[in-house]
VONU-582619 format. One record per residue: residue in three letters; x, y, z of N, C-alpha, C in turn. Coordinates in steps of 0.1 Angstrom, whole numbers, padded with zeros to 4 digits, always signed. Example, Ala and Ser with C-alpha at 12.3 -4.5 7.8 and 13.67 -1.06 7.14 Angstrom:
2
ala+0132-0057+0078+0123-0045+0078+0132-0033+0078 ser+0128-0022+0071+0137-0011+0071+0129+0000+0079 
# end
This chain:
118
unk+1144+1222+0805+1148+1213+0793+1155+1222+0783 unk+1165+1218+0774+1173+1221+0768+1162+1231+0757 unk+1163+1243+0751+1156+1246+0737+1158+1236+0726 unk+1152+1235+0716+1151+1230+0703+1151+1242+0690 unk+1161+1246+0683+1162+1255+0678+1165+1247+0662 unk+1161+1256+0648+1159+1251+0639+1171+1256+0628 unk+1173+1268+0635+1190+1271+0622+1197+1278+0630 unk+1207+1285+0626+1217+1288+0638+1214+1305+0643 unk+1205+1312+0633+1195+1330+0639+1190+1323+0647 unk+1183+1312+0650+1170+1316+0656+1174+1309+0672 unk+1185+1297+0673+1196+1298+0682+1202+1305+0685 unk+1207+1316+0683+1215+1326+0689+1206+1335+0695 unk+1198+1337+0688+1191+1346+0694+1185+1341+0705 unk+1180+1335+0707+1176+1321+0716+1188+1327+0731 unk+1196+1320+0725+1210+1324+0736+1215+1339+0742 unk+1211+1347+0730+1208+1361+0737+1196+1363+0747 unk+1186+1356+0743+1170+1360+0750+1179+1356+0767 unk+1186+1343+0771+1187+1334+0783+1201+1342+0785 unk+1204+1354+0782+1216+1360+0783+1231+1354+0785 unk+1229+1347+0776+1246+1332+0778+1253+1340+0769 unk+1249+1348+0756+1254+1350+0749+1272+1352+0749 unk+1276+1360+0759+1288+1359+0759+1297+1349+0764 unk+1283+1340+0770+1293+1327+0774+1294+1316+0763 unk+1285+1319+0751+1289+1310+0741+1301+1317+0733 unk+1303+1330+0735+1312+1335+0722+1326+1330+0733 unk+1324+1327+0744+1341+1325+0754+1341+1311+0750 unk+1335+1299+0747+1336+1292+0750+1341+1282+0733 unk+1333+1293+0725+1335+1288+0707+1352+1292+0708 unk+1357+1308+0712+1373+1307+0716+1377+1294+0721 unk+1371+1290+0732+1379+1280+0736+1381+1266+0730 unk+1376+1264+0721+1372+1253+0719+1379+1258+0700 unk+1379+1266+0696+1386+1272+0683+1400+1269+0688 unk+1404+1274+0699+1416+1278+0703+1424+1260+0704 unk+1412+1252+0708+1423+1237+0717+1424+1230+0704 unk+1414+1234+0693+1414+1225+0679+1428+1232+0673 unk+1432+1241+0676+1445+1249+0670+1436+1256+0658 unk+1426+1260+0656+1424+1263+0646+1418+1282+0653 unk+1424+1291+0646+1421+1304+0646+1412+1310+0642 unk+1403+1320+0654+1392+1328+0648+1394+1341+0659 unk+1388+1349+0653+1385+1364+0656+1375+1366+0660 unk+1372+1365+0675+1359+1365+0673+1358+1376+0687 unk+1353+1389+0683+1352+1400+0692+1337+1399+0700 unk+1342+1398+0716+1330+1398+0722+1316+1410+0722 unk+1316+1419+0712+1307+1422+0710+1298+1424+0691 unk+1307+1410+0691+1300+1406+0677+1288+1402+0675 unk+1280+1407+0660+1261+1407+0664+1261+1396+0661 unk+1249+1387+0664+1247+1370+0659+1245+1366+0649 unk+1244+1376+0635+1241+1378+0622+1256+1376+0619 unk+1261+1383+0624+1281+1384+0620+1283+1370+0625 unk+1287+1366+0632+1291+1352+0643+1286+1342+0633 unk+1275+1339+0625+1266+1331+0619+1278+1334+0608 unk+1278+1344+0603+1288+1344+0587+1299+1340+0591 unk+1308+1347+0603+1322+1341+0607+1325+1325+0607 unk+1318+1321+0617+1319+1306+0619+1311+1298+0603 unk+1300+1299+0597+1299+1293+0583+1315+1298+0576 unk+1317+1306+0575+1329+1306+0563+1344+1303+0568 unk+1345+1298+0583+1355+1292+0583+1352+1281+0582 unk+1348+1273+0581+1340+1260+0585+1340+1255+0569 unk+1337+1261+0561+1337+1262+0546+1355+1264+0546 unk+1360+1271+0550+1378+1271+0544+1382+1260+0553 unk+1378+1257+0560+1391+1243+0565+1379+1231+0561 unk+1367+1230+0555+1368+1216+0549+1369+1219+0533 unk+1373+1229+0529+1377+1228+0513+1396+1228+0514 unk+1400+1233+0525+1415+1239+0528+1424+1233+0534 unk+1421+1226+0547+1422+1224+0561+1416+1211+0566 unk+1410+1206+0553+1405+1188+0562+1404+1183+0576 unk+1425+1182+0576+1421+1175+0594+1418+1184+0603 unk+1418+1199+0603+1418+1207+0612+1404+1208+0615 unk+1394+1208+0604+1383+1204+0604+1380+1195+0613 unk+1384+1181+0610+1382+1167+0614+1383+1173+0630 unk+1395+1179+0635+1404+1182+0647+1390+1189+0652 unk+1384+1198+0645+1377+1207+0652+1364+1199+0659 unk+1356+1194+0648+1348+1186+0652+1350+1175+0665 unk+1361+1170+0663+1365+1162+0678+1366+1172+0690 unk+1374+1183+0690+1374+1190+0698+1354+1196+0704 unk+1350+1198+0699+1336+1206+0701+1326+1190+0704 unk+1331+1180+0701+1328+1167+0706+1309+1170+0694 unk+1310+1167+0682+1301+1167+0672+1300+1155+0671 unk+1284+1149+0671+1284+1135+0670+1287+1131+0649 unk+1295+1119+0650+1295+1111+0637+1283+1111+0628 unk+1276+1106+0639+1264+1101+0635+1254+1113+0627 unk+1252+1127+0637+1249+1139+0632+1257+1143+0621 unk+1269+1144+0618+1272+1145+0603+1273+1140+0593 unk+1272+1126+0595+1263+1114+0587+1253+1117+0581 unk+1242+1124+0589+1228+1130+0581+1224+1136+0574 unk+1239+1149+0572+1236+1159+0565+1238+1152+0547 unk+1225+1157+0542+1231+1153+0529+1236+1157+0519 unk+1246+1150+0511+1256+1154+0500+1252+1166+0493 unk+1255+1176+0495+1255+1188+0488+1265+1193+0482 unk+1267+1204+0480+1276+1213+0476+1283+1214+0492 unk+1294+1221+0490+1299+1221+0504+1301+1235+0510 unk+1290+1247+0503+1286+1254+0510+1274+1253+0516 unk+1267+1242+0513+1253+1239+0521+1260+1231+0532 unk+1262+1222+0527+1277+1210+0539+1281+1219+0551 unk+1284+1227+0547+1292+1239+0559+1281+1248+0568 unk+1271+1252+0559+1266+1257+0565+1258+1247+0579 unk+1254+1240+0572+1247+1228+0585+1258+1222+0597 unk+1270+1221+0592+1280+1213+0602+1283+1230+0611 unk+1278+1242+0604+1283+1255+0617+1270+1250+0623 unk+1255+1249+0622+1244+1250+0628+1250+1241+0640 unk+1251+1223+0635+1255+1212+0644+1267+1218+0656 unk+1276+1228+0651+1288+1234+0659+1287+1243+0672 unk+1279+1255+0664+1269+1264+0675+1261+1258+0686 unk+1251+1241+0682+1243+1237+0687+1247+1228+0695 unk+1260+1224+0692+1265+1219+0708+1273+1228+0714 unk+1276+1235+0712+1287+1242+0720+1275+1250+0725 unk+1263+1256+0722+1252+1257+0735+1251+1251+0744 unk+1246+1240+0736+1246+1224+0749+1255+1223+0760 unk+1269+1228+0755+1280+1227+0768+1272+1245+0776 unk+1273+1256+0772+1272+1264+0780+1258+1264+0786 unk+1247+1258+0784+1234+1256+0791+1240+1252+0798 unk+1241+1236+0796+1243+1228+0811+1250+1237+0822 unk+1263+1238+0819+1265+1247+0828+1264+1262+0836 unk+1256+1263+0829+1245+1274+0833+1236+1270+0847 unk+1235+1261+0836+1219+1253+0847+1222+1247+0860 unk+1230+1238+0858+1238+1229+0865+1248+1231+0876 unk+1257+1244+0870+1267+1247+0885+1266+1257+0886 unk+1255+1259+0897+1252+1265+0907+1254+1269+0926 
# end
């Protein structure tokens, strides 16, 4: 069964322990890449860095970048409903939770297929 992870350290690390790690950093490219939206993200970046990367873009395209935002979340397929919950804050709390919700599906995609095709 899938982990249940509480912020986005303690999932990553999570994803290092099950050694996916580099299949999440290929697959955040890919999925950065089809939203059009650009990131740098060197495959041997620590999960402490990756955590600040992804929060502070995430933070510039919804203060900067709205639809690319919008674009991004459809792309990574983020439920409505899960960003519905988060509540009204400042929108560097806002950001930081919608990177948690972003990392924690885009695990979801590289588990399964982890698990799955074999």
């Amino acid at each position: 069964m899938l982990p249940n992870y509480n912020n986005s350290l303690e999932l990553l690390e999570g994803v290092r322990q099950e050694q996916l790690y580099q299949k999440l950093l290929l697959q955040l490219k890919k999925d950065f890449e089809l939203a059009n939206v650009p990131i740098n993200l060197p495959l041997d970046i620590a999960p402490e860095e990756l955590k600040s990367i992804i929060h502070e873009k995430i933070y510039f395209l919804i203060v900067e970048k709205f639809p690319e935002y919008l674009n991004l979340l459809y792309v990574v397929d983020i439920s409505e409903k899960e960003i519905k919950k988060i509540a009204p804050s400042d929108v560097v709390d806002i950001s930081a939770e919608v990177s948690f919700l972003l990392l924690k599906r885009e695990w979801q995609k590289v588990w399964y297929k982890a698990k799955y095709s074999r």
